[in-house]
C-alpha positions in Angstrom: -16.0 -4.0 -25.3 -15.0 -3.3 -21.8 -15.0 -5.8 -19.2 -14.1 -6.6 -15.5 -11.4 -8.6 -14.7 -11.4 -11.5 -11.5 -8.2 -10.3 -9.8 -7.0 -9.5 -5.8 -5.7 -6.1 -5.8 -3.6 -5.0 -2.8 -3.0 -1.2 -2.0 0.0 -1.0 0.1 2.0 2.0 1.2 3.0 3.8 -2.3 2.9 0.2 -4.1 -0.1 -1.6 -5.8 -0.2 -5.7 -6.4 -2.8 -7.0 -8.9 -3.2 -10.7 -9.0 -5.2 -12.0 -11.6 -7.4 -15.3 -11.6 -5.5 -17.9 -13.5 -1.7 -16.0 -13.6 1.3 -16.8 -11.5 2.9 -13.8 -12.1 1.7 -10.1 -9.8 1.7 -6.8 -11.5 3.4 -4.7 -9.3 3.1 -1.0 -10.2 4.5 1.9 -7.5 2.4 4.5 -6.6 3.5 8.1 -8.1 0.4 10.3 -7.0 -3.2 10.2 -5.9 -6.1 12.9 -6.4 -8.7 12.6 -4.1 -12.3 13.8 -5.6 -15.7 13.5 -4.6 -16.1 9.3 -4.5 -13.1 8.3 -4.0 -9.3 8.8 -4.8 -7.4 8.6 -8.2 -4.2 6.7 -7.9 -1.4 7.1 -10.7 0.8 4.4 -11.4 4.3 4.2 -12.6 3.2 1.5 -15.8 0.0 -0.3 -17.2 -0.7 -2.8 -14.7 -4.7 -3.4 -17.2 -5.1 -4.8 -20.0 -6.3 -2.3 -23.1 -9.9 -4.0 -22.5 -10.5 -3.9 -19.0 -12.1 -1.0 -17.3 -12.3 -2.5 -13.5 -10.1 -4.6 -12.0 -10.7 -6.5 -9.0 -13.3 -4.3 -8.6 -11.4 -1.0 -9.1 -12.1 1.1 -11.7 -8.8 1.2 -14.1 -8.0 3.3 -17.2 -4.7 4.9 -18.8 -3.0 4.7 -22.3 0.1 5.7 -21.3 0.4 4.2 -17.2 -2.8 2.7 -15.3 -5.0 5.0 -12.9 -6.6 3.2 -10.2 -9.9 4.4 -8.8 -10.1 3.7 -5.1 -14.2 4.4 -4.1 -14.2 6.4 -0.8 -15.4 3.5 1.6 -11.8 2.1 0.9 -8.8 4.1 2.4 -6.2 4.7 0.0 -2.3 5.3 0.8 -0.8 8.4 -0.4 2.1 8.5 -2.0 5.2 11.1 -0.8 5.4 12.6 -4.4 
């Protein structure tokens, strides 16, 4: 089951910071490369920065096995990383 996850989640330029409810600790992920596409922008992290049963993130959509991708809706600007 997939769920959403309480968390701040702060796009900077070419770096994401994901605070979650409850945690100390940031997950700090850099940014490698976006996609933009029709409703938004796909941004692809460096690591997982979710957890294998979340699929939105501070109200983000988030998926990836292998590193996280972060799904910026177009009303939100996205920074683009220098890949």
């Amino acid at each position: 089951m997939e769920t959403t996850t309480e968390a701040n989640v702060h796009l900077g330029d070419g770096i994401v910071v994901v605070r979650r409810k409850g945690s100390s600790s940031p997950a700090i992920a850099n940014v490698l490369g976006s996609v933009p596409f029709d409703g938004g922008t796909s941004l692809y992290l460096d690591r997982l920065i979710h957890k294998p049963y979340e699929s939105e993130l501070g109200g983000y959509g988030i998926m990836g096995a292998i590193s996280s991708i972060l799904i910026v809706p177009q009303a939100q600007s996205a920074p683009v990383a220098d890949a």
